[in-house]
N, CA, C and O atoms as CSV, one atom per row, in Angstrom:
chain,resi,resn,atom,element,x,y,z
A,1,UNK,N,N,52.552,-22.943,122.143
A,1,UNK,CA,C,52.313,-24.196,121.444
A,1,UNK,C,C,51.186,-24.945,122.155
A,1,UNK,O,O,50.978,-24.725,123.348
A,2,UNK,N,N,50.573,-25.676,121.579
A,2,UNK,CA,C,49.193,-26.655,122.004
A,2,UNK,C,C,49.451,-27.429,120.767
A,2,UNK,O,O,49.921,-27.236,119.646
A,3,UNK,N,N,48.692,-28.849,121.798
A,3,UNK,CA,C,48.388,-29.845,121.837
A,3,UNK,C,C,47.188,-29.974,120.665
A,3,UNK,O,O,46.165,-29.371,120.987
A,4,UNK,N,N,47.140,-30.545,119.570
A,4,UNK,CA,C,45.726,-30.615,118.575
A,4,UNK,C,C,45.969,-32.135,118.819
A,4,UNK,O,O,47.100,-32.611,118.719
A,5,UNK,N,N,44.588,-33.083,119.227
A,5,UNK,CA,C,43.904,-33.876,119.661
A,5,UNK,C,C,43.480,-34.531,118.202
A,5,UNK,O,O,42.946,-33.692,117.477
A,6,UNK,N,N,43.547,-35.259,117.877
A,6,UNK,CA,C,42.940,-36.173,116.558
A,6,UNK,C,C,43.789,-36.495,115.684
A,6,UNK,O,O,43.932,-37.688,115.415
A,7,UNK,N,N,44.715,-35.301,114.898
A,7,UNK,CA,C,45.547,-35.334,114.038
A,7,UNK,C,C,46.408,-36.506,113.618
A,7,UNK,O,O,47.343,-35.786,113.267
A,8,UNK,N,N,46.759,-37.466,113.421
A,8,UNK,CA,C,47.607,-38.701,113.673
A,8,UNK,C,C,48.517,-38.364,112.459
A,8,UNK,O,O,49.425,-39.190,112.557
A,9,UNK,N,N,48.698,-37.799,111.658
A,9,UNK,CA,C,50.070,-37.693,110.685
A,9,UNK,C,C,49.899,-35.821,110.059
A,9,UNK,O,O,48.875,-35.246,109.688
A,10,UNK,N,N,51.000,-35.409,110.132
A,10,UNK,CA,C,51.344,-34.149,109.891
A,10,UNK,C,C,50.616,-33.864,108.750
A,10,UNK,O,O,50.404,-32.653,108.702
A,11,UNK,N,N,50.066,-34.556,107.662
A,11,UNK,CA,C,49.328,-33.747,106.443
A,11,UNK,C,C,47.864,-33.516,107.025
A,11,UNK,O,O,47.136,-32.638,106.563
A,12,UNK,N,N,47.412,-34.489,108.231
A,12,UNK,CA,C,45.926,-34.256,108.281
A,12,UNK,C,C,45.863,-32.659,108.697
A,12,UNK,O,O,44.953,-31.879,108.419
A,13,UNK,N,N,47.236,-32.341,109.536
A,13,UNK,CA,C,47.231,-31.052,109.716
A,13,UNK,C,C,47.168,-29.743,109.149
A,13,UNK,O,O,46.597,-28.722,109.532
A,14,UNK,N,N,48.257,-30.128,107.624
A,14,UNK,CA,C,47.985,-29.416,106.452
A,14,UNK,C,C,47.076,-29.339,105.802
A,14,UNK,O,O,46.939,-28.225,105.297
A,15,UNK,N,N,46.192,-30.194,105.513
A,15,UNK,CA,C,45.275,-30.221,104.837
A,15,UNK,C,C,43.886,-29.238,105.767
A,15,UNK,O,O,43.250,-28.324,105.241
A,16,UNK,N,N,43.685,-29.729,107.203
A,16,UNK,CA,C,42.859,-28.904,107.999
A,16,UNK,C,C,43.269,-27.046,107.754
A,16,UNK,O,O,42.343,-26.257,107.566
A,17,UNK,N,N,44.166,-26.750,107.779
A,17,UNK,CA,C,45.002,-25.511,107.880
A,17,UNK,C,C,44.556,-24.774,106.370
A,17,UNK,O,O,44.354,-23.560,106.330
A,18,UNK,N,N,44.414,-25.730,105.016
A,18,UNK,CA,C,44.338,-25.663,103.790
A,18,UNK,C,C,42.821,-25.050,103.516
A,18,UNK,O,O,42.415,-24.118,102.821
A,19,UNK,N,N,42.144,-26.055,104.426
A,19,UNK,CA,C,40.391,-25.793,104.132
A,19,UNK,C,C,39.909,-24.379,104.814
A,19,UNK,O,O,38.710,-24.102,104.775
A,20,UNK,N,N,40.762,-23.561,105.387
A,20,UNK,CA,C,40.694,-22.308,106.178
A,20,UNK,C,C,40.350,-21.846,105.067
A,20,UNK,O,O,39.620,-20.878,105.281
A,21,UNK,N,N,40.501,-22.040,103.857
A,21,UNK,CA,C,40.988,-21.026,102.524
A,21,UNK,C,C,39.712,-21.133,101.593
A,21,UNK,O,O,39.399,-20.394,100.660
A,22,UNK,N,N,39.052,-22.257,102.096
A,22,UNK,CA,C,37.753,-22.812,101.408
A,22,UNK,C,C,36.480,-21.591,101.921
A,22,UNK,O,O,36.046,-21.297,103.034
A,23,UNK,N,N,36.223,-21.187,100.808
A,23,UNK,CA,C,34.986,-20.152,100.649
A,23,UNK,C,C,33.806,-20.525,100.316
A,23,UNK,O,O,33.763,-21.340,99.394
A,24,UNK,N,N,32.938,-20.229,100.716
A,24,UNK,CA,C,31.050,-21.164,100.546
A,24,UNK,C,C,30.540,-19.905,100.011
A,24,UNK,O,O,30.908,-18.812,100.440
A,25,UNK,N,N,29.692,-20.062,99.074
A,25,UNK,CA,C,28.914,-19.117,98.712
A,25,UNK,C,C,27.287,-19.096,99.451
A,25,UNK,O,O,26.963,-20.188,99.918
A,26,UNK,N,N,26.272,-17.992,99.593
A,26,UNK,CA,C,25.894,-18.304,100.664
A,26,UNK,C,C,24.378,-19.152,100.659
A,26,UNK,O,O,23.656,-19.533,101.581
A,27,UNK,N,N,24.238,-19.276,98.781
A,27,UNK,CA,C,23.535,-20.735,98.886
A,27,UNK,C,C,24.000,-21.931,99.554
A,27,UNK,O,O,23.329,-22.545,100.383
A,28,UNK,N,N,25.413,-22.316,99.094
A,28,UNK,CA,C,26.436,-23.530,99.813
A,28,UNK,C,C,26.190,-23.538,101.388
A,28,UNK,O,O,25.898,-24.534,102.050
A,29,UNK,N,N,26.346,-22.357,101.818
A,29,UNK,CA,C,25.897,-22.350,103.304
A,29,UNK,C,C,24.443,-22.864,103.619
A,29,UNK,O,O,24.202,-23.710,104.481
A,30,UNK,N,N,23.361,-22.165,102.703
A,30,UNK,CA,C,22.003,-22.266,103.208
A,30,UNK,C,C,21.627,-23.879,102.954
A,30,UNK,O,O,20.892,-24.472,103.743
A,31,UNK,N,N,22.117,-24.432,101.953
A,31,UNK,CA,C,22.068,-26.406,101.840
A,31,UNK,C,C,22.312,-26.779,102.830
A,31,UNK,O,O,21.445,-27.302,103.531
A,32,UNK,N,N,23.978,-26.594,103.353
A,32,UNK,CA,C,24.720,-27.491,104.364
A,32,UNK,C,C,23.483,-26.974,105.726
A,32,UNK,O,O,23.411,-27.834,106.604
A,33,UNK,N,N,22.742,-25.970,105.918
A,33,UNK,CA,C,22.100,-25.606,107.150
A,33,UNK,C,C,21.095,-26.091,106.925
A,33,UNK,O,O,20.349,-25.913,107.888
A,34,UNK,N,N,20.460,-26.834,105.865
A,34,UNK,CA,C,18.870,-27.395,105.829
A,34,UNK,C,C,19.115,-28.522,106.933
A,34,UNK,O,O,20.183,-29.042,107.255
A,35,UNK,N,N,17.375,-28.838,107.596
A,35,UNK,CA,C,17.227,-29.691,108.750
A,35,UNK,C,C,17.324,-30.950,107.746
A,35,UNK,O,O,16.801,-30.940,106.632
A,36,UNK,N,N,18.155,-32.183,108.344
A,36,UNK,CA,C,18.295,-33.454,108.090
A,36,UNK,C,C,16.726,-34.359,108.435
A,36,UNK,O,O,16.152,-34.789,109.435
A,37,UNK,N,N,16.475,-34.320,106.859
A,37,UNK,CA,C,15.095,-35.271,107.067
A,37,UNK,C,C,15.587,-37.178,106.961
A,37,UNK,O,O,15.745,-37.884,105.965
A,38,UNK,N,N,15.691,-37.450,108.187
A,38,UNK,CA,C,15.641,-39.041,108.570
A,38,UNK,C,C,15.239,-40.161,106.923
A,38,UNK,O,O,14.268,-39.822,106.247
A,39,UNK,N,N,15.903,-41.137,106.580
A,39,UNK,CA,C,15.167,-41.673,105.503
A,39,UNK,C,C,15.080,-43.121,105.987
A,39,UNK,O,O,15.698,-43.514,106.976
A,40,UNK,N,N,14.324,-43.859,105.279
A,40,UNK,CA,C,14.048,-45.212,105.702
A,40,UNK,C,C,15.508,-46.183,105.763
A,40,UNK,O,O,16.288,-45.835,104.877
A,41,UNK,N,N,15.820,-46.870,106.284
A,41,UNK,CA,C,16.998,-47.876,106.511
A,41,UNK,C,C,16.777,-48.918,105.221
A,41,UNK,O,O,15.993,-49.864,105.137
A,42,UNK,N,N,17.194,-48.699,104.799
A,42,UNK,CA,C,17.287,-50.069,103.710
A,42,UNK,C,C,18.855,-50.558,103.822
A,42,UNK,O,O,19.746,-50.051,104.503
A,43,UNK,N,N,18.924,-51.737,102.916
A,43,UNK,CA,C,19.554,-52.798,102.853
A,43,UNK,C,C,20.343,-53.528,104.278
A,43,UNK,O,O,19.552,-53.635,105.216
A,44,UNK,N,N,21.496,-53.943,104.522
A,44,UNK,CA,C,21.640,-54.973,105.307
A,44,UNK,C,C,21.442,-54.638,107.209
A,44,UNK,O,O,21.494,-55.370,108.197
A,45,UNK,N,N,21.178,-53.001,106.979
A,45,UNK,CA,C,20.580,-53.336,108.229
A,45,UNK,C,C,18.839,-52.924,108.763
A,45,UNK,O,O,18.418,-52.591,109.870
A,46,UNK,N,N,18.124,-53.122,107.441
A,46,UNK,CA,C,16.594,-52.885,107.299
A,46,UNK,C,C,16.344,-54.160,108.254
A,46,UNK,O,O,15.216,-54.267,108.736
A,47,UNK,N,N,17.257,-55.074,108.542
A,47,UNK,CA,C,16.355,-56.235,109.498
A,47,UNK,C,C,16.541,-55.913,110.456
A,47,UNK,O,O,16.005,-56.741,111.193
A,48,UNK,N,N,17.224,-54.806,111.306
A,48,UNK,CA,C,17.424,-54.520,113.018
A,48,UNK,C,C,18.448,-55.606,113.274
A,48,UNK,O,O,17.772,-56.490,113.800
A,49,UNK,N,N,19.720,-56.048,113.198
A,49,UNK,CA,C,20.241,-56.999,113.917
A,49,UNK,C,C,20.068,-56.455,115.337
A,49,UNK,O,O,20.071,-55.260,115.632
A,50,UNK,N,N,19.899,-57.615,116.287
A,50,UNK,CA,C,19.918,-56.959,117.856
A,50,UNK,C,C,20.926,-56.477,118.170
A,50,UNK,O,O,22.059,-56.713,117.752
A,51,UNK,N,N,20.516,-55.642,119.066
A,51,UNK,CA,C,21.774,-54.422,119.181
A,51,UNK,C,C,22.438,-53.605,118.036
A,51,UNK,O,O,23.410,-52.851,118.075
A,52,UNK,N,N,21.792,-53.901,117.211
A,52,UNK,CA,C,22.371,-52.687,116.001
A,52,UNK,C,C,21.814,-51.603,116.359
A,52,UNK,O,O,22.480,-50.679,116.826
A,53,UNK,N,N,20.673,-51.546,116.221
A,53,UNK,CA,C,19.990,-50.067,116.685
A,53,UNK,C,C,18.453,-50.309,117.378
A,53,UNK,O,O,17.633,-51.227,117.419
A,54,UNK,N,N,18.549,-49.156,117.807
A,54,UNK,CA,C,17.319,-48.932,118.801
A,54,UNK,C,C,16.205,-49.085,118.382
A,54,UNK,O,O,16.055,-48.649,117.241
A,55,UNK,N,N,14.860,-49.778,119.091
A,55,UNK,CA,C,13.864,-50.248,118.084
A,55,UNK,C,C,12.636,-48.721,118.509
A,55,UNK,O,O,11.563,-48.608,117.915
């Protein structure tokens, strides 16, 4: 037996256990692997509050 770290109620467990079963076809794969192109920040935090994020 071990310890799973995150889980906080017994279905998050079922449900993790469930997605084992989930099949990608291998376009589905080649999307989820495209490089993440950055996009501009719009709305309420396009003004930088300080300390929101790094300038």
């Amino acid at each position: 037996m071990a310890i799973i770290i995150g889980a906080t109620k017994k279905q998050y467990l079922d449900d993790a256990v469930q997605a084992m079963d989930i099949h990608l076809t291998s376009k589905e794969v080649a999307y989820l692997e495209e490089p993440y192109t950055a996009h501009e920040i719009v709305g309420a935090l396009a003004s930088n509050p300080v300390g929101m994020l790094q300038s």
